[in-house]
C-alpha positions as CSV (number, residue, x, y, z in Angstrom):
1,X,147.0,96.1,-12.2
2,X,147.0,99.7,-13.9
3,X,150.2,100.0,-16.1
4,X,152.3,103.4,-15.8
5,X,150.1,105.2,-18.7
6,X,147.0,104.2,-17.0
7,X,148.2,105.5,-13.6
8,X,149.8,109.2,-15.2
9,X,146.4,109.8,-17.1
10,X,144.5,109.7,-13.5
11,X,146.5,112.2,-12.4
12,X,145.5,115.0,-14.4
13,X,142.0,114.9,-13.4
14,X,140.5,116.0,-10.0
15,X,137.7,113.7,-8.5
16,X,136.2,113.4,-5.3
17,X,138.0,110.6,-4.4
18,X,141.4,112.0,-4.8
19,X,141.3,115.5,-3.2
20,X,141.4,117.0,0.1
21,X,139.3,119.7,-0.4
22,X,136.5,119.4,2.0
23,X,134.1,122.3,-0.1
24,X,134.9,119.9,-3.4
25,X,133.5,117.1,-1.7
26,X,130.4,118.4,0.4
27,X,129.5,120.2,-3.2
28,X,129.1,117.5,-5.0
29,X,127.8,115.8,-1.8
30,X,124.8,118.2,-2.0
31,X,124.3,118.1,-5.6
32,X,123.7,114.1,-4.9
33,X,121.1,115.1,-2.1
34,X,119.3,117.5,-5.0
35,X,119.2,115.2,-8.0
36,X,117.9,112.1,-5.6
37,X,114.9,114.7,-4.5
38,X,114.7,115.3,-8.1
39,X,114.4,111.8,-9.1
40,X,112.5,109.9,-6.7
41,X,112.6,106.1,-5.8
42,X,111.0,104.2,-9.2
43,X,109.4,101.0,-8.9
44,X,111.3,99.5,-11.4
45,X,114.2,100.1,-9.9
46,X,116.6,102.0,-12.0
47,X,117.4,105.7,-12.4
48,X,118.8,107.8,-15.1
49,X,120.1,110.8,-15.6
50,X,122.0,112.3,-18.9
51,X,124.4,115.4,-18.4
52,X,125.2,117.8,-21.1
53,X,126.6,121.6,-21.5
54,X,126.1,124.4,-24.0
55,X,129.6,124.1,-25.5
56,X,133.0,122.3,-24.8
57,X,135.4,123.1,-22.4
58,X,132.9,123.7,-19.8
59,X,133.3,121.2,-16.7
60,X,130.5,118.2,-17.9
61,X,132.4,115.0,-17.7
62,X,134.6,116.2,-14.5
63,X,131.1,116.7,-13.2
64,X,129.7,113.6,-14.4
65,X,132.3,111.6,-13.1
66,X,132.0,112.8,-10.2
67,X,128.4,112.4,-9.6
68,X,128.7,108.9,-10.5
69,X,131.3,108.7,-7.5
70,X,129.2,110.3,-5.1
71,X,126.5,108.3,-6.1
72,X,128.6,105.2,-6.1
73,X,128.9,106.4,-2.0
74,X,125.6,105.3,-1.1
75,X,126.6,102.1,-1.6
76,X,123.7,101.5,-5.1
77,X,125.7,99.8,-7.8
78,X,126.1,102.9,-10.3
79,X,126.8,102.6,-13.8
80,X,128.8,105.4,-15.9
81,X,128.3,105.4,-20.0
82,X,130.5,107.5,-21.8
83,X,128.3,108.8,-24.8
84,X,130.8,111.0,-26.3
85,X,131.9,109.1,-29.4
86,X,133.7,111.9,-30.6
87,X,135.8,113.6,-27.8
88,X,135.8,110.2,-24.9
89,X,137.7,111.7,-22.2
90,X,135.5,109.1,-19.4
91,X,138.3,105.9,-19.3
92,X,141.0,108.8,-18.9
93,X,139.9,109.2,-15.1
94,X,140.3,105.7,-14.1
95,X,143.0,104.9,-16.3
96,X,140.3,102.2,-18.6
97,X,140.6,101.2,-22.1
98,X,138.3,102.7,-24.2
99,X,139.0,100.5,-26.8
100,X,135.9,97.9,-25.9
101,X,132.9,100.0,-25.2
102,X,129.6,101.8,-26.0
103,X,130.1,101.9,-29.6
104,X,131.2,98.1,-29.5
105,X,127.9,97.3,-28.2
106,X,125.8,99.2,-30.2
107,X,127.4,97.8,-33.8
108,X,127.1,94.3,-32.4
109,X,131.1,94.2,-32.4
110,X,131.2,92.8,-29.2
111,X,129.0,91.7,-26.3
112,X,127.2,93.9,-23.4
113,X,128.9,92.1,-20.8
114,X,132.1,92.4,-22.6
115,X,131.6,96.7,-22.8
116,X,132.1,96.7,-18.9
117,X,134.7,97.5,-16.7
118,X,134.8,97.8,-13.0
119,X,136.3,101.3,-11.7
120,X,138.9,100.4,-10.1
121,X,139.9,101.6,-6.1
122,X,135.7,103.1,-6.5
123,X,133.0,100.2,-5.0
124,X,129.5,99.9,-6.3
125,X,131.3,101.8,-9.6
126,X,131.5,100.7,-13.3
127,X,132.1,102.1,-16.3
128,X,131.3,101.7,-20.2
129,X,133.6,103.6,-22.1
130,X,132.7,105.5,-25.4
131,X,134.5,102.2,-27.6
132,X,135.8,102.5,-30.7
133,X,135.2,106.3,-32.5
134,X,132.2,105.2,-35.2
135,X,131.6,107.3,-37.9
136,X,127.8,107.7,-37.0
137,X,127.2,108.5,-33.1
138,X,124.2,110.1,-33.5
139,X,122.8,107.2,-35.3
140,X,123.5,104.3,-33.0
141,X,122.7,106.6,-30.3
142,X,119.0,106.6,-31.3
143,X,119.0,103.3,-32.4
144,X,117.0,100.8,-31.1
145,X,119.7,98.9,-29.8
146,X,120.7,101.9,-27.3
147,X,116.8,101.4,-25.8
148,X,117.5,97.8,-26.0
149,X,121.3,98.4,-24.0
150,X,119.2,100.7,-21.7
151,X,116.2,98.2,-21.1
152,X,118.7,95.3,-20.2
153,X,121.3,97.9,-18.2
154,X,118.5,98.4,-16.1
155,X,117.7,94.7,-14.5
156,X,121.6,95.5,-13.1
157,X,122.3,98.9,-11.7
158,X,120.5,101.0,-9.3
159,X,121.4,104.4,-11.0
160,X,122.7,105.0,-14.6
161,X,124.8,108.6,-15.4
162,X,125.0,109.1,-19.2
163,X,128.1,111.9,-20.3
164,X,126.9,113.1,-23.5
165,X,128.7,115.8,-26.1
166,X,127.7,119.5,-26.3
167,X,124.2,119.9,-26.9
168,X,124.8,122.9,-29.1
169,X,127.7,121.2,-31.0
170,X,125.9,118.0,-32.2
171,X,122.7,116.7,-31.4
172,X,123.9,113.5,-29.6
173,X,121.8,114.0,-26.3
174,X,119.2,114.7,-27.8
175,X,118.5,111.0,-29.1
176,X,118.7,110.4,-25.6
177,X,116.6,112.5,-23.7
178,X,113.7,110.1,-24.2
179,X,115.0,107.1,-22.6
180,X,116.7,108.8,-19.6
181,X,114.5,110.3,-16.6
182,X,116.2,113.8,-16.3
183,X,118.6,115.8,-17.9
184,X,121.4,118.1,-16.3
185,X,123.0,121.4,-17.5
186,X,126.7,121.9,-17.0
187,X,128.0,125.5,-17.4
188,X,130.8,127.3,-16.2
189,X,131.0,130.6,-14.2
190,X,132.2,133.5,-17.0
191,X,132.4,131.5,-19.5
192,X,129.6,130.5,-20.7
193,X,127.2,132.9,-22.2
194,X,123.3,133.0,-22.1
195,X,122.3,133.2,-25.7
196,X,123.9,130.0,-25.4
197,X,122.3,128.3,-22.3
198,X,119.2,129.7,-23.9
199,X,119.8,127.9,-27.1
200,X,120.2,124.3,-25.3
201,X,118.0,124.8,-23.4
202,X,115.3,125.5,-26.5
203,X,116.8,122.6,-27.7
204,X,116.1,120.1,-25.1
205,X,112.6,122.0,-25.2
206,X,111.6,120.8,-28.2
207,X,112.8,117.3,-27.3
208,X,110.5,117.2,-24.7
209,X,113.4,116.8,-22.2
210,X,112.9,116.6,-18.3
211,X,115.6,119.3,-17.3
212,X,116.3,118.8,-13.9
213,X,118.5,121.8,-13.6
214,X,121.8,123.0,-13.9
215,X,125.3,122.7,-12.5
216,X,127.2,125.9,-12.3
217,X,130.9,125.0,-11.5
218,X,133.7,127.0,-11.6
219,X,132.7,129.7,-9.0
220,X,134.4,131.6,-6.8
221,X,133.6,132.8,-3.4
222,X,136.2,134.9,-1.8
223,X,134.0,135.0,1.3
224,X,133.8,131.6,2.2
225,X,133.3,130.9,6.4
226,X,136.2,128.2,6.1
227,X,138.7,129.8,4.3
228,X,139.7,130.5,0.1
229,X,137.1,130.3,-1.9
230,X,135.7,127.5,-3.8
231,X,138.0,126.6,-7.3
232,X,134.8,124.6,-8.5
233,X,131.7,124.6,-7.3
234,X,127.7,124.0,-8.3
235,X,124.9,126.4,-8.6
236,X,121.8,123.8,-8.5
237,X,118.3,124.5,-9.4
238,X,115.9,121.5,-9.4
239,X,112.3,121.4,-11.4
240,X,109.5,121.8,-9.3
241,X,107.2,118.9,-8.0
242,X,104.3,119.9,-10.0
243,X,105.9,120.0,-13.4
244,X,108.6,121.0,-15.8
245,X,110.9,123.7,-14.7
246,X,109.4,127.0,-15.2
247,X,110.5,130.0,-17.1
248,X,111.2,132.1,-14.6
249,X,114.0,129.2,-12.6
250,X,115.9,128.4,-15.8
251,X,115.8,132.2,-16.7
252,X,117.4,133.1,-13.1
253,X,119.5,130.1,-13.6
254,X,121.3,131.6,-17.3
255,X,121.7,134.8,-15.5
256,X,123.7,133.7,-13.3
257,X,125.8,132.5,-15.3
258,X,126.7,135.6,-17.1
């Protein structure tokens, strides 16, 4: 039973399970079509997918959460990990604790099982929230014990969505890039700037990251057949199926965003 707090903090934030706008829903709707093109069927079983922005303040964990729902919709047992240890805003859309979580798991404070928490009124849905704030996320984020968490994560979920900080404020995804299958670019329609899409993306470059593509939100489109236009929305380019994304699509891709 979610105490009065719990219940005020889900009200600040929009989700596809609490709105009526049809073009929210079939947006992100879509985007789940792309990134399951993207990431085909393993035999192991398990997917994963880290999402990440250029700078705060531009519409990743909304977005994350989010796909996570829609993914959740398909009816494969999804799991969500906050991995923002420094800014957790993940427990504040379904009213969770945060107090038990990632960081718990990593330091040995407390057990796996114990980290997570079912999303409440979502099926097929949990959540690890980011724990206690530790003084070192970057640390126990490339620790083995994350691979370990991962490894053992995987014998009980179908598809794993990893929120991770700004990749051009700390390094944090980056530790992660390796043990996830793709990785997903949030930016927002005029605000964020190229040099800086340019400069994650050299980042996850050098990382040898699978970028899958990116997720412009944010957009307007005064023309729209149905109506107003969208308040949020996604702009989705997805690698090609003989390699890495090419210059030329995540070029088109940071232009658009100007």
């Amino acid at each position: 039973m979610r105490n009065k707090k719990q219940q005020n903090n889900t009200q600040h934030h929009i989700t596809v399970t609490n709105t009526n706008d049809f073009r929210l829903v079939e947006s992100y709707k879509s985007l789940r079509t792309n990134i399951l093109f993207s990431l085909p069927a393993k035999t192991s079983g398990c997917r994963k997918v880290l999402l990440t922005s250029s700078n705060p303040g531009e519409g990743k964990t909304t977005t994350c959460v989010n796909i996570a729902i829609s993914l959740s919709e398909t009816k494969m047992r999804v799991l969500l990990i906050d991995a923002d240890m420094r800014k957790p805003t993940v427990h504040k859309y379904f009213g969770l604790e945060s107090r038990i979580g990632l960081s718990n798991a990593l330091s040995g404070m407390n057990k796996l099982d114990e980290c997570i928490q079912k999303a409440a009124d979502v099926q097929n849905l949990w959540v690890v929230t980011s724990g206690l704030l530790p003084p070192n996320p970057s640390e126990l984020l490339s620790s083995q014990n994350m691979t370990d968490m991962l490894l053992t994560l995987e014998q009980s979920f179908d598809f794993i969505v990893i929120d991770t900080p700004p990749i051009n404020v700390v390094t944090d995804a980056l530790a992660l890039t390796k043990l996830v299958d793709g990785v997903i670019m949030v930016a927002s329609q005029n605000s964020t700037r190229y040099p800086d899409v340019g400069r994650a993306l050299s980042s996850l470059k050098f990382a040898n990251a699978n970028v899958l593509g990116f997720v412009l939100n944010r957009v307007r489109n005064d023309k729209a057949k149905y109506g107003r236009g969208y308040n949020y929305s996604y702009k989705y380019k997805y690698r090609s199926p003989y390699g890495t994304p090419s210059v030329q699509t995540m070029d088109e891709a940071g232009k658009s965003i100007k």
